[in-house]
Biopython code that builds the backbone (N, CA, C, O; Angstrom):
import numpy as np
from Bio.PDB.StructureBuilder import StructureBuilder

atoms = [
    (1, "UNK", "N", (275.942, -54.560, 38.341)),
    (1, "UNK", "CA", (274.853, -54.529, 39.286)),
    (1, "UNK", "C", (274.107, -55.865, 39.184)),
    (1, "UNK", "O", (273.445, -56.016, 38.158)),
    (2, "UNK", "N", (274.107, -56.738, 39.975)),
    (2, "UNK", "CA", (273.108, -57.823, 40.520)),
    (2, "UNK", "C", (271.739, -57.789, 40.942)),
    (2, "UNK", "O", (271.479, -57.089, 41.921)),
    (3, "UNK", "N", (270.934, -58.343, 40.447)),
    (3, "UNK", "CA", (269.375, -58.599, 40.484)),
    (3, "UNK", "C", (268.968, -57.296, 40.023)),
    (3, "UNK", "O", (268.106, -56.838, 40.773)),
    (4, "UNK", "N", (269.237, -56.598, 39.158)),
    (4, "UNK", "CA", (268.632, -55.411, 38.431)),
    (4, "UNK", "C", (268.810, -54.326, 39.420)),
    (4, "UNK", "O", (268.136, -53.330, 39.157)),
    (5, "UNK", "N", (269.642, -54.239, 40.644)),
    (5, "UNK", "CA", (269.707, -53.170, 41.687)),
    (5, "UNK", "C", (268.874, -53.004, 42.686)),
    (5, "UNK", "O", (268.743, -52.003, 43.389)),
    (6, "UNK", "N", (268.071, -54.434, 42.759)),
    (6, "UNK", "CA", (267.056, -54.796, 44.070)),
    (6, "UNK", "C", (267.668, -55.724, 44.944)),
    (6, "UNK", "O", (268.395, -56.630, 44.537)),
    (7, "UNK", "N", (267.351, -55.492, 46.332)),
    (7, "UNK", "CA", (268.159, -56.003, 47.538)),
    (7, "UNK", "C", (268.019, -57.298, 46.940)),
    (7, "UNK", "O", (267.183, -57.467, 46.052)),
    (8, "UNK", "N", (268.822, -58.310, 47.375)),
    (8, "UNK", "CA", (268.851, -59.775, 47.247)),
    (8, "UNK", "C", (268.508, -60.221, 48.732)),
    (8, "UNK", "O", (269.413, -60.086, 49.556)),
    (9, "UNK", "N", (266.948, -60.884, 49.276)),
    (9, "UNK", "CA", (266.662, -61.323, 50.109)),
    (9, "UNK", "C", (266.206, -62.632, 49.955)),
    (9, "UNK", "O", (265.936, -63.104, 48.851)),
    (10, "UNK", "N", (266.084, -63.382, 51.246)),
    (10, "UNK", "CA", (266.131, -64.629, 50.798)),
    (10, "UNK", "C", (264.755, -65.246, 52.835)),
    (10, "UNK", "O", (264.681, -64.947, 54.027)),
    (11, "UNK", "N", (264.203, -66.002, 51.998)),
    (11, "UNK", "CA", (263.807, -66.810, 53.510)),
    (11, "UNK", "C", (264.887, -67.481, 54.129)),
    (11, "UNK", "O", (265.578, -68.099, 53.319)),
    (12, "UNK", "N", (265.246, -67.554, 55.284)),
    (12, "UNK", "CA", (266.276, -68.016, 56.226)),
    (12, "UNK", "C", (264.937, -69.364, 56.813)),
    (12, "UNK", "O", (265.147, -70.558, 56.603)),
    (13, "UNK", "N", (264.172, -69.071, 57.236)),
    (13, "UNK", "CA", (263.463, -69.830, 58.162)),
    (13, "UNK", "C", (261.957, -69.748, 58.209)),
    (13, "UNK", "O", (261.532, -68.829, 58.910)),
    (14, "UNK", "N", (261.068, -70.502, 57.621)),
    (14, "UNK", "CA", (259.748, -70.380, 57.680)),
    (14, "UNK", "C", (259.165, -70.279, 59.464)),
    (14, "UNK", "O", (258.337, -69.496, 59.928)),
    (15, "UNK", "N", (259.675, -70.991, 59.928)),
    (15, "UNK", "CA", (259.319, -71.525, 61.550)),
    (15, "UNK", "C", (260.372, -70.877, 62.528)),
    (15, "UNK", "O", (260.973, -71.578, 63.341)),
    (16, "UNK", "N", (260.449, -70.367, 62.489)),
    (16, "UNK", "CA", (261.912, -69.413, 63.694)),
    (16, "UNK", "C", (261.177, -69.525, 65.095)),
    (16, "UNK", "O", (260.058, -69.200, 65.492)),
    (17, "UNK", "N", (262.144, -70.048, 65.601)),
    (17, "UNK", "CA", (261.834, -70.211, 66.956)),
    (17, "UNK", "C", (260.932, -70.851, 67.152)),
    (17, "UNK", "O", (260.361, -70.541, 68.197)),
    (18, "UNK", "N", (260.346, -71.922, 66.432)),
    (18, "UNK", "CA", (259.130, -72.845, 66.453)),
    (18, "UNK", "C", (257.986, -72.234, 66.469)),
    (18, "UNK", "O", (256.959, -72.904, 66.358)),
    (19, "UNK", "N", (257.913, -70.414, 66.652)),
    (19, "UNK", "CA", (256.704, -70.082, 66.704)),
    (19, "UNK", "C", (256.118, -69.647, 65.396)),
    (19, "UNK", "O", (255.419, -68.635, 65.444)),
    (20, "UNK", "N", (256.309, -70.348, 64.007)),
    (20, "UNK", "CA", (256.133, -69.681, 62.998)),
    (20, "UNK", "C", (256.279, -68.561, 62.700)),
    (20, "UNK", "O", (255.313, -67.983, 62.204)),
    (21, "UNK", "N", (257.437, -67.895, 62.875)),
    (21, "UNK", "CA", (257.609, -66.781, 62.705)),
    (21, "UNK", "C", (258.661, -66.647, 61.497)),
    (21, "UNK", "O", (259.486, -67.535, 61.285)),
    (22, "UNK", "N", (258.575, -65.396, 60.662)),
    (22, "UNK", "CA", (259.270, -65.653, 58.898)),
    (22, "UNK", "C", (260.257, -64.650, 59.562)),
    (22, "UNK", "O", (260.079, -63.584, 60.150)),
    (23, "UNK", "N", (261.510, -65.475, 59.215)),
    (23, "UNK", "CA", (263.425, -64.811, 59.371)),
    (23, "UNK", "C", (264.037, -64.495, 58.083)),
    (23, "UNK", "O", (264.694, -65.342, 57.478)),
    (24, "UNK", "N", (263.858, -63.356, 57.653)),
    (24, "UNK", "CA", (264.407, -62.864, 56.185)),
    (24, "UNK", "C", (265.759, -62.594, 56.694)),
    (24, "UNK", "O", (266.130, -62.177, 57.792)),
    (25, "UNK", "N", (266.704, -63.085, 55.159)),
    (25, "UNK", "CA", (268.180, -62.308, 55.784)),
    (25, "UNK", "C", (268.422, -61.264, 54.342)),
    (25, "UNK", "O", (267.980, -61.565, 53.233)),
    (26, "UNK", "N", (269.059, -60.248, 54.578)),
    (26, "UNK", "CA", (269.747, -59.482, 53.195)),
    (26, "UNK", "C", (270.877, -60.403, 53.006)),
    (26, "UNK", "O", (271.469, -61.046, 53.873)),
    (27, "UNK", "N", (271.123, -60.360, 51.507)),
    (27, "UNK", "CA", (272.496, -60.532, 51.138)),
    (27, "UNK", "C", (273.192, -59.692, 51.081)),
    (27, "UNK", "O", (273.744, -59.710, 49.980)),
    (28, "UNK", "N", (273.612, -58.657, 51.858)),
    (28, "UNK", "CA", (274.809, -57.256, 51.611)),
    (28, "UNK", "C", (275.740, -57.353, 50.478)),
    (28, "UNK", "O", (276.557, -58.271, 50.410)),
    (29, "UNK", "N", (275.658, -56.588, 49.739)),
    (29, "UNK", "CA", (276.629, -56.592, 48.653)),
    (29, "UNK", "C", (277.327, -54.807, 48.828)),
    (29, "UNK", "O", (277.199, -53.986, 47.920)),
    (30, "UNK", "N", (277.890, -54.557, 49.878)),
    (30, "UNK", "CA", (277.912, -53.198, 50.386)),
    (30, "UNK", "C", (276.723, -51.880, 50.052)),
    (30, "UNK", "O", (276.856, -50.684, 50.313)),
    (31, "UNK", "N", (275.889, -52.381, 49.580)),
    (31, "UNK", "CA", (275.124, -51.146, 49.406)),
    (31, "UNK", "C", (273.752, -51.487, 50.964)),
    (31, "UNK", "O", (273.180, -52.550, 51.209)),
    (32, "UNK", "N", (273.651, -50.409, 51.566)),
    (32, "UNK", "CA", (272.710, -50.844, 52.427)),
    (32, "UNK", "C", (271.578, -50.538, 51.949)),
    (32, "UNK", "O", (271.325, -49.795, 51.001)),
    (33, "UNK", "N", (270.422, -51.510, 53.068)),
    (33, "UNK", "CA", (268.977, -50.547, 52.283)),
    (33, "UNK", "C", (268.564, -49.514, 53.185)),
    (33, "UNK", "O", (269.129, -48.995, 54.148)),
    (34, "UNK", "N", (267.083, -49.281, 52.476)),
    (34, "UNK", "CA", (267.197, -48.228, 52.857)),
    (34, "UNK", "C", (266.179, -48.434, 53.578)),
    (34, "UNK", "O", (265.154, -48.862, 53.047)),
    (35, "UNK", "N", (266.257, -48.053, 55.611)),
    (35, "UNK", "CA", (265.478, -48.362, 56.208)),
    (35, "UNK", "C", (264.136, -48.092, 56.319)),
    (35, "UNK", "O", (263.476, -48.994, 56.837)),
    (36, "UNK", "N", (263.354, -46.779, 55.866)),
    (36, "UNK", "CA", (262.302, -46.663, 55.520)),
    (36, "UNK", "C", (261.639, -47.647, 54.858)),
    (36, "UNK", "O", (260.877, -48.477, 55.354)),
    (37, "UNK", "N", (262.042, -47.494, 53.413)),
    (37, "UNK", "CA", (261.412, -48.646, 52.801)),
    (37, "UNK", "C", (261.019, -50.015, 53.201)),
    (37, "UNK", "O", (259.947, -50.564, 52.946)),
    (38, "UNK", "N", (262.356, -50.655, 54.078)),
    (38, "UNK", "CA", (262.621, -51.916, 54.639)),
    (38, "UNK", "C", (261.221, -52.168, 55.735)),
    (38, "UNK", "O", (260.669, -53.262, 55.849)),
    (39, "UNK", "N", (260.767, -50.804, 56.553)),
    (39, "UNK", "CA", (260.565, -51.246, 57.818)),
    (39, "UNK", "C", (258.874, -51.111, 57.061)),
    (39, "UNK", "O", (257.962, -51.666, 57.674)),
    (40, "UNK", "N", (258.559, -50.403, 55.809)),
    (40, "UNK", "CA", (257.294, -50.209, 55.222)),
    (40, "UNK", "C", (257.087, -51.452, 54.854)),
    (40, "UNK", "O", (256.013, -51.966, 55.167)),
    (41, "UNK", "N", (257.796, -52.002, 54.314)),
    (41, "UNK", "CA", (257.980, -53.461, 53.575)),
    (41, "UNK", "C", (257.494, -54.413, 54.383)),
    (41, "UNK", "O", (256.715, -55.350, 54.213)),
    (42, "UNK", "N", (257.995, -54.070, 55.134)),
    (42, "UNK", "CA", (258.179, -55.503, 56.757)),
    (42, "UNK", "C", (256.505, -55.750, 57.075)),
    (42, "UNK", "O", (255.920, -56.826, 56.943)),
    (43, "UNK", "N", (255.894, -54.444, 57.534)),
    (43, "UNK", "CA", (254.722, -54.284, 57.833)),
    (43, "UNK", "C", (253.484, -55.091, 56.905)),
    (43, "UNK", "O", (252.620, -55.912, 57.213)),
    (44, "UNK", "N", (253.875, -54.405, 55.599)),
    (44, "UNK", "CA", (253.055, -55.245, 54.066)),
    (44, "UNK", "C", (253.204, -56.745, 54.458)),
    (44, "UNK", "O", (252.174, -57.419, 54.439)),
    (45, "UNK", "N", (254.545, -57.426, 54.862)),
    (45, "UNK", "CA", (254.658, -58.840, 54.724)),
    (45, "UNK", "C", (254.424, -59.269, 55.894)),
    (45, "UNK", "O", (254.524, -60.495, 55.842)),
    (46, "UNK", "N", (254.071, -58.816, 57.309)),
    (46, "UNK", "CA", (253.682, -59.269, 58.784)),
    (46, "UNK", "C", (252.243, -59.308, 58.111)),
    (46, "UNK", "O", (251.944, -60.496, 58.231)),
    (47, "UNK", "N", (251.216, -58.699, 57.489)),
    (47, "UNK", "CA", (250.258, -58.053, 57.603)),
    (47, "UNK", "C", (249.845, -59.889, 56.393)),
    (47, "UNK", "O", (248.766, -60.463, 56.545)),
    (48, "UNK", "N", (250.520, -60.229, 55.749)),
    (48, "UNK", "CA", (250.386, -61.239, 54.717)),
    (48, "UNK", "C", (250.099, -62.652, 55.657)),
    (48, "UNK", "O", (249.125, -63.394, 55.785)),
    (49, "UNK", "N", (251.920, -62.606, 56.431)),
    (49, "UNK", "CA", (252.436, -63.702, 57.027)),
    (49, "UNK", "C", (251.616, -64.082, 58.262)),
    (49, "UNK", "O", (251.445, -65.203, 58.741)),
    (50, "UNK", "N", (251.156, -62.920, 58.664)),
    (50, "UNK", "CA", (250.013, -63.232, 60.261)),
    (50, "UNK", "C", (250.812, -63.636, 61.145)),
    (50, "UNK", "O", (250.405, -64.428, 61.995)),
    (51, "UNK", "N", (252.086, -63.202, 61.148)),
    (51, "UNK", "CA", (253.017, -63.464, 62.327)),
    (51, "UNK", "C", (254.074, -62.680, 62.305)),
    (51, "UNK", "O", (254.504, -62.205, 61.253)),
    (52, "UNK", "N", (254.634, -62.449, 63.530)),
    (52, "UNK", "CA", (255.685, -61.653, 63.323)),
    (52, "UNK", "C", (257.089, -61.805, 62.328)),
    (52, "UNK", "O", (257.606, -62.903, 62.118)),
    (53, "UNK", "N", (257.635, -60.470, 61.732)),
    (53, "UNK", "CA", (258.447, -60.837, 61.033)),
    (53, "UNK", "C", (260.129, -60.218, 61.489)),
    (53, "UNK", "O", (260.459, -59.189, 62.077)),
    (54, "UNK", "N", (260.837, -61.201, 60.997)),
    (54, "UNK", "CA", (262.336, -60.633, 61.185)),
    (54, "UNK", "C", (263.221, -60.417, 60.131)),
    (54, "UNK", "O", (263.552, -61.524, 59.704)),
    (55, "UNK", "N", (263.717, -59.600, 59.560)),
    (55, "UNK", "CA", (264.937, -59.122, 58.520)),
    (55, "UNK", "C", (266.440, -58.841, 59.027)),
    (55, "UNK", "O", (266.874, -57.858, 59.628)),
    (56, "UNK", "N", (267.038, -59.901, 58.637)),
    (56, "UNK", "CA", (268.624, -59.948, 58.908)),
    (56, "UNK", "C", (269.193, -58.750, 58.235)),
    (56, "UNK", "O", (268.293, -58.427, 57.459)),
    (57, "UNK", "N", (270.312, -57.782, 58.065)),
    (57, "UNK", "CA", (270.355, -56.965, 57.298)),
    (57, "UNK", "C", (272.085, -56.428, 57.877)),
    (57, "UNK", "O", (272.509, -56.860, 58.949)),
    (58, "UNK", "N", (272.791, -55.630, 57.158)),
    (58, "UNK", "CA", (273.744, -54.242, 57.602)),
    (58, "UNK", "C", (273.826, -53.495, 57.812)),
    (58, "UNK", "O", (274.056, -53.017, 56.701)),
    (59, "UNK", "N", (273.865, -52.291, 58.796)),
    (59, "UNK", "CA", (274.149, -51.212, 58.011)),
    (59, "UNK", "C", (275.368, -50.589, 58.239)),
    (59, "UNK", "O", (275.702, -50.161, 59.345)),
    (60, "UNK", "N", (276.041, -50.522, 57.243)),
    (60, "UNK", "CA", (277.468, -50.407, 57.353)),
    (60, "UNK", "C", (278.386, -51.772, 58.345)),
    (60, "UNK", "O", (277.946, -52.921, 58.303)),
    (61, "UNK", "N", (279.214, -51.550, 58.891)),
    (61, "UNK", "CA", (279.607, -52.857, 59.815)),
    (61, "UNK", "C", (278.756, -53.282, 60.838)),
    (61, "UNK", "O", (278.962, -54.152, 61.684)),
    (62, "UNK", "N", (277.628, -52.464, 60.643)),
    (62, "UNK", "CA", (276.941, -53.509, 61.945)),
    (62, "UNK", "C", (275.601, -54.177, 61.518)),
    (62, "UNK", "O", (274.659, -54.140, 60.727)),
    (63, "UNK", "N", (276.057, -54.697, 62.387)),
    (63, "UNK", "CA", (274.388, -56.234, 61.760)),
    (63, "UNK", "C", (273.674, -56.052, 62.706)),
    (63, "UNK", "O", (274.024, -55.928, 63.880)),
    (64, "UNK", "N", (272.118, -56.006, 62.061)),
    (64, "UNK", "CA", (271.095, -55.660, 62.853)),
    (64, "UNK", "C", (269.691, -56.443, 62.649)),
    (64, "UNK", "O", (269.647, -57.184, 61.667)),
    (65, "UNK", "N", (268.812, -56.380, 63.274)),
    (65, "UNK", "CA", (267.611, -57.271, 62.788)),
    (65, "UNK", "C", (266.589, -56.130, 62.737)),
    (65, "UNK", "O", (266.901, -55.040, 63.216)),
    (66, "UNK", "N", (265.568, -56.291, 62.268)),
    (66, "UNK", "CA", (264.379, -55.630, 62.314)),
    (66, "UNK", "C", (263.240, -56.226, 62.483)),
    (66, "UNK", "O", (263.238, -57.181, 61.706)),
    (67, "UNK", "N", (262.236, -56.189, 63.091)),
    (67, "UNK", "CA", (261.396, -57.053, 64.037)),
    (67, "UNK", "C", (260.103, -56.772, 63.499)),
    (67, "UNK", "O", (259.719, -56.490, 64.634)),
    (68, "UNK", "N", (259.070, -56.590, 62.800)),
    (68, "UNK", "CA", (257.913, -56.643, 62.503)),
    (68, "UNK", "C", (257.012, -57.077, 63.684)),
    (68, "UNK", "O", (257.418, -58.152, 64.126)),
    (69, "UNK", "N", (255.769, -56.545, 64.443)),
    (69, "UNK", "CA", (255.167, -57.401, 65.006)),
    (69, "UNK", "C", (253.389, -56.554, 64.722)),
    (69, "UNK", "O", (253.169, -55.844, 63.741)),
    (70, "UNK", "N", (252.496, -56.812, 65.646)),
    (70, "UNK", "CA", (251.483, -56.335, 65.660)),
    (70, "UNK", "C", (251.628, -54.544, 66.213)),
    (70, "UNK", "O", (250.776, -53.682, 65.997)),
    (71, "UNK", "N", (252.976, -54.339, 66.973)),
    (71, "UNK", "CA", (252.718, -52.726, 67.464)),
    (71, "UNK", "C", (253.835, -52.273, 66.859)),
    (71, "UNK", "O", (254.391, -51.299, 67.367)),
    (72, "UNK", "N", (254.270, -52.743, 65.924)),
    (72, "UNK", "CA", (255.600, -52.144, 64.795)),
    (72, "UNK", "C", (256.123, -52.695, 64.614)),
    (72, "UNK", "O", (255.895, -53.900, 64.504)),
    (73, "UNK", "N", (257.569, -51.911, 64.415)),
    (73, "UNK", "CA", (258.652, -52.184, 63.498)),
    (73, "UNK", "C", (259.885, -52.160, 64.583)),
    (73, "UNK", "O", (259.642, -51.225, 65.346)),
    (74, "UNK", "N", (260.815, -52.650, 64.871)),
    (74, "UNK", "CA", (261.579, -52.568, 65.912)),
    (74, "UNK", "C", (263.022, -52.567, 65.697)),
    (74, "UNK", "O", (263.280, -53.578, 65.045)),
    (75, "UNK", "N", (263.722, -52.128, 65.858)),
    (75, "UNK", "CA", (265.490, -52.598, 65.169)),
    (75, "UNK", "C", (266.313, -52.669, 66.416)),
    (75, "UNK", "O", (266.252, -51.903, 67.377)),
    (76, "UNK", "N", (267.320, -54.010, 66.204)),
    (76, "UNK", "CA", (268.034, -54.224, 67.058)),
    (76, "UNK", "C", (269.404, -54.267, 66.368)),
    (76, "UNK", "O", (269.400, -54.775, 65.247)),
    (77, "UNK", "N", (270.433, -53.874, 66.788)),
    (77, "UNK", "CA", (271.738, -53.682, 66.629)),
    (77, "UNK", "C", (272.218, -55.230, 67.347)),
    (77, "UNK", "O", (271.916, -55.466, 68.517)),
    (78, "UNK", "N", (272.887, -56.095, 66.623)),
    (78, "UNK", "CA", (273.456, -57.183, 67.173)),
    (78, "UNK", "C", (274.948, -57.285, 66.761)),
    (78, "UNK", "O", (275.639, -58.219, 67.168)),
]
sb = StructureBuilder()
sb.init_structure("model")
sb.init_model(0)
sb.init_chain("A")
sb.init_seg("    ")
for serial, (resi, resn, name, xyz) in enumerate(atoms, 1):
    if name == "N":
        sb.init_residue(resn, " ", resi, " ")
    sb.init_atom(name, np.array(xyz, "f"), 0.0, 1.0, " ", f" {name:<3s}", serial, name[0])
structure = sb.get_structure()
C-alpha cells in the first residue's frame, strides 16, 4: 500500500483556464475514491481557494472531473 492508503493527489494547475482556478488530478492506483468524501473535500478546499475547484479522478474505466463552485459540487463523465 502507497502513501499509507490515502489517495495520491497532486496540483495539476494553479491557474486553469487563466481564471485561477485549482485543477487537482488523482493518481489511480485501481482503488477508486470515494465520492462522498471527495465532493465534501472539494467544498473545504473551494471554500480555502476562493475559486472554483476541479478534481481529475476514475471511477472504474471512466474518467471524470468534479467541479467545486459557489452552488456545489458537480461531476462530469469525460
Amino acid at each position: 500500500m502507497t502513501n499509507f492508503g490515502q489517495p495520491y493527489i497532486v496540483v495539476e494547475d494553479g491557474d486553469y483556464g487563466g481564471r485561477r482556478e485549482l485543477y487537482l488530478k488523482h493518481h489511480h492506483d485501481g482503488r477508486d475514491l470515494d465520492l462522498t468524501y471527495a465532493e465534501r473535500t472539494l467544498e473545504y478546499v473551494h471554500q480555502i481557494w476562493g475559486r472554483p475547484v476541479h478534481l481529475e479522478s476514475r471511477q472504474g474505466e471512466k474518467r471524470m472531473i468534479l467541479t467545486c463552485k459557489e452552488d456545489g459540487v458537480q461531476k462530469i463523465e469525460v
